[in-house]
C-alpha positions as a Markdown table, in Angstrom:
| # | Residue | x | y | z |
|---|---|---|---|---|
| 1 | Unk | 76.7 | 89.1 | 34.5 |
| 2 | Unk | 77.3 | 92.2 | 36.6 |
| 3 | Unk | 75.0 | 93.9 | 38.4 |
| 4 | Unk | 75.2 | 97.6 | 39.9 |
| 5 | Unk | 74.9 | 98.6 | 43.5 |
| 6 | Unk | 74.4 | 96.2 | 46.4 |
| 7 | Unk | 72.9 | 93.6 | 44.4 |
| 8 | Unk | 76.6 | 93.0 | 42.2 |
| 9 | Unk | 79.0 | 93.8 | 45.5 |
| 10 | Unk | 77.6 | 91.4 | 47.9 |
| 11 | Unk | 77.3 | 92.0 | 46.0 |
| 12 | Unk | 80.5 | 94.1 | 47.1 |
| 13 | Unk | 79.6 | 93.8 | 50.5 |
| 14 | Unk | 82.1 | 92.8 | 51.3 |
| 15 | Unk | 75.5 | 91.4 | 56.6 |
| 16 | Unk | 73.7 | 91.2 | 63.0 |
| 17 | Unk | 73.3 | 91.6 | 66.3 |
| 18 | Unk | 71.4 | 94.8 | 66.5 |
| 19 | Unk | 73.3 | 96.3 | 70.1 |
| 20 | Unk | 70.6 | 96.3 | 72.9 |
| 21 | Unk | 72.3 | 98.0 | 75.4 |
| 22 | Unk | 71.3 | 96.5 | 78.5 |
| 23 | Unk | 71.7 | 97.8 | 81.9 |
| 24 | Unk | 73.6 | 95.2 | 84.1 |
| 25 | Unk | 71.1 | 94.5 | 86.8 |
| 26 | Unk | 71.5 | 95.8 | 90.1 |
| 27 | Unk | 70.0 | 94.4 | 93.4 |
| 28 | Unk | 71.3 | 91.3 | 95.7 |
| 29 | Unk | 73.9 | 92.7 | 97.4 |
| 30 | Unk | 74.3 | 94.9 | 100.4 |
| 31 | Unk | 75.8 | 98.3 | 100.7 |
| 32 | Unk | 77.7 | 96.7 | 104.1 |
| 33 | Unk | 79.0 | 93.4 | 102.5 |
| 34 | Unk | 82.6 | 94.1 | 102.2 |
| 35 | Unk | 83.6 | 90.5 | 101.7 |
| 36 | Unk | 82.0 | 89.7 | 99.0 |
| 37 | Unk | 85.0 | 89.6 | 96.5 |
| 38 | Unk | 85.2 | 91.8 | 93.2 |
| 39 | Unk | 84.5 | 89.1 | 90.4 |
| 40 | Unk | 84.6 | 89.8 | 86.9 |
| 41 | Unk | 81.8 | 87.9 | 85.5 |
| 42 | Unk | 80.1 | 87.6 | 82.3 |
| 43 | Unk | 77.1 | 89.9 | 81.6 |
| 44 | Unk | 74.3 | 88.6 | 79.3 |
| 45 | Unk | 75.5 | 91.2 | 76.7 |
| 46 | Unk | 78.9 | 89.3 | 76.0 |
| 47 | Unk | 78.6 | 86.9 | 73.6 |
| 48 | Unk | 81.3 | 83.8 | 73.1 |
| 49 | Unk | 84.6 | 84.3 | 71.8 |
| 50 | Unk | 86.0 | 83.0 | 68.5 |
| 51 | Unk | 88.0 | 80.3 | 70.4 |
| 52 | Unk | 84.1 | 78.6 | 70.7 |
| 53 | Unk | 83.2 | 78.2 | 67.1 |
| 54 | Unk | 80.5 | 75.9 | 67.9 |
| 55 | Unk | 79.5 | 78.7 | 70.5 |
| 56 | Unk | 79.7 | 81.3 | 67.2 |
| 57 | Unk | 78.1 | 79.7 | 64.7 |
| 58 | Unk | 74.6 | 80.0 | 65.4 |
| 59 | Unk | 75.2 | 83.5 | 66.0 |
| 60 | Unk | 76.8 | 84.2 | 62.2 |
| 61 | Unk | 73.8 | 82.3 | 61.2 |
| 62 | Unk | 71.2 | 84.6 | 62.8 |
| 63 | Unk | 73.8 | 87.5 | 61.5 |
| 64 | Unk | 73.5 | 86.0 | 57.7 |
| 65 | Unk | 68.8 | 85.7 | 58.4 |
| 66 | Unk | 68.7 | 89.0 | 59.5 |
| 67 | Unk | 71.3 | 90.3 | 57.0 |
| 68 | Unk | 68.9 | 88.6 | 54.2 |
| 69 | Unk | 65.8 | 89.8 | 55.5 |
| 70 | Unk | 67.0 | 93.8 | 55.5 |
| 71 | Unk | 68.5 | 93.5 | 52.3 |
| 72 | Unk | 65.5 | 91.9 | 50.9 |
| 73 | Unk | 63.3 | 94.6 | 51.6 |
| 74 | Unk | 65.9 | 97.7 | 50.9 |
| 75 | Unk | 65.9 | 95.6 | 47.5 |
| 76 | Unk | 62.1 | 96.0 | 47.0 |
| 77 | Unk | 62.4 | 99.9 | 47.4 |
| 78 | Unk | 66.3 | 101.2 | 47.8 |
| 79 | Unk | 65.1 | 104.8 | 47.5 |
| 80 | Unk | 64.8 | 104.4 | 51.2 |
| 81 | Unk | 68.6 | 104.6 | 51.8 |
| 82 | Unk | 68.6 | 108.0 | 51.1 |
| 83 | Unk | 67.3 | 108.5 | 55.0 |
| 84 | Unk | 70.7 | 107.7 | 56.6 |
| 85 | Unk | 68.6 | 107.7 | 59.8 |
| 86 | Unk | 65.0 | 105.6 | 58.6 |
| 87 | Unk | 64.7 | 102.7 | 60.7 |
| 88 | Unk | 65.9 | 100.1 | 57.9 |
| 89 | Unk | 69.4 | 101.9 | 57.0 |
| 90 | Unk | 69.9 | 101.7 | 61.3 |
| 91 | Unk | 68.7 | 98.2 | 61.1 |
| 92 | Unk | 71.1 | 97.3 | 57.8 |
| 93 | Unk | 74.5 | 99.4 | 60.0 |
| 94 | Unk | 73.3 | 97.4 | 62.7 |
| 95 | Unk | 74.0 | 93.8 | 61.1 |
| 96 | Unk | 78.1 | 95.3 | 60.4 |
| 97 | Unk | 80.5 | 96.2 | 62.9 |
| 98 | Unk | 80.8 | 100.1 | 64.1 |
| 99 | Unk | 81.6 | 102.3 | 61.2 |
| 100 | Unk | 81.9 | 99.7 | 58.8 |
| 101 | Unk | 82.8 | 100.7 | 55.2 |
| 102 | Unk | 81.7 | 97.9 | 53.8 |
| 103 | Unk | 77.9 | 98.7 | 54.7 |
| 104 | Unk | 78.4 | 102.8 | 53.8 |
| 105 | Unk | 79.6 | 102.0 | 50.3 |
| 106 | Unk | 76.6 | 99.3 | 50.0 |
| 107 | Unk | 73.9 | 101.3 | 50.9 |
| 108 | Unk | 76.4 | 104.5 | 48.6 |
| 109 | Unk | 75.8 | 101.7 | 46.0 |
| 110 | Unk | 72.2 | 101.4 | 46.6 |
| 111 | Unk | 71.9 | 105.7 | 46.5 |
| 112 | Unk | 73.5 | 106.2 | 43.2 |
| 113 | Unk | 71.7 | 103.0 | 41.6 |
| 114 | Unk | 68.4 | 105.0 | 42.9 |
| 115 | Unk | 69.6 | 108.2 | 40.9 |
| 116 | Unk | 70.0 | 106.3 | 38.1 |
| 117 | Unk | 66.7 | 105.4 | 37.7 |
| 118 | Unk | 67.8 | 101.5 | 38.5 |
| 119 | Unk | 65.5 | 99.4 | 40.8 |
| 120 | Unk | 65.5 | 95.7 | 41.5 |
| 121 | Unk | 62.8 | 93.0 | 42.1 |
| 122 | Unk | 62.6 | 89.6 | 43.1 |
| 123 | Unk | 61.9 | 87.4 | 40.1 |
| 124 | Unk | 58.9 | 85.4 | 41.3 |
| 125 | Unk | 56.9 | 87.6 | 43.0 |
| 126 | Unk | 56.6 | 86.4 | 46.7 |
| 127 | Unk | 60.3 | 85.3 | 46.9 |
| 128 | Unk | 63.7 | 86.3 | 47.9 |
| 129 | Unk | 66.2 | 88.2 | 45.1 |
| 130 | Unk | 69.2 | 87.4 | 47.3 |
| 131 | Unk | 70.0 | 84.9 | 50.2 |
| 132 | Unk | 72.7 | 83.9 | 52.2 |
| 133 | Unk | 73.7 | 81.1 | 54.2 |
| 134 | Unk | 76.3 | 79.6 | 56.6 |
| 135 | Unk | 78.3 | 77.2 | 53.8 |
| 136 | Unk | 80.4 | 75.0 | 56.1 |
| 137 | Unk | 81.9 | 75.1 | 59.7 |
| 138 | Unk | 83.1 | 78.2 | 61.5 |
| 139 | Unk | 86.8 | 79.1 | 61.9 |
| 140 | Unk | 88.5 | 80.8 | 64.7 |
| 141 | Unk | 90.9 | 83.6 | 63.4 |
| 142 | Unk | 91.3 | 85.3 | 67.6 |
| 143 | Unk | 88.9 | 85.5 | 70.4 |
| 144 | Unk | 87.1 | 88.2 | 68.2 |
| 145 | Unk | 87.3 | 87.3 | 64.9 |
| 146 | Unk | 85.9 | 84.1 | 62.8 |
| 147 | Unk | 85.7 | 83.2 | 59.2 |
| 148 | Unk | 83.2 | 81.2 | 57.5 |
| 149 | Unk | 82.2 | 80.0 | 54.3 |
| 150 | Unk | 79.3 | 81.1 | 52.3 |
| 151 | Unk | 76.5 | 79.9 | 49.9 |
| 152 | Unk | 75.2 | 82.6 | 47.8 |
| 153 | Unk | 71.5 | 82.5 | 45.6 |
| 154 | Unk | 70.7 | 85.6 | 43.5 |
| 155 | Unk | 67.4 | 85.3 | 41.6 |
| 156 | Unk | 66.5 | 89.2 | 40.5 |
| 157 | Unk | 65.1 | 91.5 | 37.5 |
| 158 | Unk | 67.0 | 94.7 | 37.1 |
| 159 | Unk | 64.5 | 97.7 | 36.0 |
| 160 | Unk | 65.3 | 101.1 | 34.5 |
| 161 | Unk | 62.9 | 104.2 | 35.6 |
| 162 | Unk | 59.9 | 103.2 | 33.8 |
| 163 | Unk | 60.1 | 100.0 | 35.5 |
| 164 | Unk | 61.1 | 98.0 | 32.1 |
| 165 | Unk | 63.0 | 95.0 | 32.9 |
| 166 | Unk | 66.4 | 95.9 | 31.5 |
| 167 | Unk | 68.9 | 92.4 | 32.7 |
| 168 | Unk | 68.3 | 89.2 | 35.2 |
| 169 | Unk | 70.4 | 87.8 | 37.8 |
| 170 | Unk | 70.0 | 84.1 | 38.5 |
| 171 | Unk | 72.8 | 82.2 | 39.9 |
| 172 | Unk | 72.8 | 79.5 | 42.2 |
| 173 | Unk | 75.1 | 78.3 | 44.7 |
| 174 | Unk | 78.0 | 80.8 | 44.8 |
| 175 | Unk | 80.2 | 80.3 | 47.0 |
| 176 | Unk | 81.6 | 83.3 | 49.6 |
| 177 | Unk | 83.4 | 83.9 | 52.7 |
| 178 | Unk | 82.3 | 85.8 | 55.5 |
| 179 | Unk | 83.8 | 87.6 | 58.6 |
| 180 | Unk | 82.8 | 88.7 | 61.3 |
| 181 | Unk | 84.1 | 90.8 | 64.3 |
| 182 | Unk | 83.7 | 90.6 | 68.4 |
| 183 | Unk | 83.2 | 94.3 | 69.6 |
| 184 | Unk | 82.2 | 95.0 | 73.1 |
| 185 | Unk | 81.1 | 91.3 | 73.5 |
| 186 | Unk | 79.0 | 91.5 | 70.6 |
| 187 | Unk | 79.3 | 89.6 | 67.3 |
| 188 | Unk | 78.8 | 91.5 | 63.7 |
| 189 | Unk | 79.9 | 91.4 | 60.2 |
| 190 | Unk | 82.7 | 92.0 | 59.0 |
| 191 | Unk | 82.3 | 91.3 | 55.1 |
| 192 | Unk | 81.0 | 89.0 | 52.8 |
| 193 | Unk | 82.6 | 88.2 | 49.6 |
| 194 | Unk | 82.0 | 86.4 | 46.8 |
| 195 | Unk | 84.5 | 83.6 | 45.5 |
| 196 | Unk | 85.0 | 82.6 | 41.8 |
| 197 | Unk | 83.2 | 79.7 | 40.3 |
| 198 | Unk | 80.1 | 77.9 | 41.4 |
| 199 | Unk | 78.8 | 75.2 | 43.6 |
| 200 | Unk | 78.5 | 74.9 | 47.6 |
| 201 | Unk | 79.6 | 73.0 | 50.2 |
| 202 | Unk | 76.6 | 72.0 | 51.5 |
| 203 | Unk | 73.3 | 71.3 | 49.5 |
| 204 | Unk | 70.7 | 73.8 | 49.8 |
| 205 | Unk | 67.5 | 72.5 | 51.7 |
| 206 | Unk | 65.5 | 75.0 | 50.6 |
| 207 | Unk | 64.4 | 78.2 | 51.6 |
């Protein structure tokens, strides 16, 4: 079953370290201490390189929560994509590395579903219409780039503009790959795909 916009890419998206930009702190050290030598050191900003995937993972799984979460709500109301610059559409860019296509042509997706009069809700009220989640372990591609599997769960009615229930999208454990991308220290996705056929890795506990 085929879905448009985000919800069929992944939907095509091919979703999260928002950047906080923080000043390096400044203070312990004399203008008159010369001999002090010149050390490059880590700053808290710099997160662990791809060469650490046990360093990674939680990181792509925090990047995969807070993916879920903002496409959850864009889900419940995507006419808010057409403010490039509301908080949520700076919060979804946020999750994908700088300039990503993959997250312009999902929130594109999102716009021209909105035009056509298409919404999406969760199916049981309360819950989630889409979730991800890390399927396996994390692989080390450089010292900035990782690959890791993916679980996919898609439970969602599609509704035309008089908010008529038109198709539904349930499908359980699809499995995906994700990617994600070091920049400036900081981890973000890449993509996220999903794979042909069914079933996971790793059974669901629940979410």
């Amino acid at each position: 079953m085929v879905a448009t916009g985000q919800a069929t890419q992944r939907m095509g998206r091919a979703l999260l370290v928002l950047v906080a930009c923080a000043a390096a702190l400044a203070g312990g050290c004399s203008d008159d201490d010369d001999s002090a030598p010149d050390e490059e050191t880590s700053t808290p900003t710099t997160q662990p390189p791809g060469t650490d995937p046990d360093a990674v993972e939680p990181i792509v799984e925090d990047l995969l929560a807070r993916y879920d979460e903002i496409v959850n709500e864009i889900m419940l109301d995507q006419s808010v994509v057409t403010d490039r610059e509301s908080e949520i559409v700076q919060d979804y860019l946020g999750v994908f590395e700088p300039d990503s296509d993959a997250a312009a042509q999902a929130l594109d997706g999102w716009e021209n579903d909105t035009e056509a009069g298409l919404s999406f809700a969760p199916s049981e009220a309360g819950g989630r219409a889409v979730v991800s989640r890390l399927d396996g372990e994390v692989d080390t591609v450089s010292d900035d780039e990782v690959r890791f599997p993916t679980c996919d769960e898609q439970n969602f009615d599609i509704l035309d503009a008089s908010g008529g229930v038109t198709d539904h999208v349930e499908s359980d454990e699809l499995p995906g790959e994700g990617v994600a991308v070091r920049v400036d220290g900081q981890w973000y996705l890449r993509e996220l795909t999903l794979g042909d056929g069914e079933g996971c890795g790793i059974e669901s506990e629940g979410t």
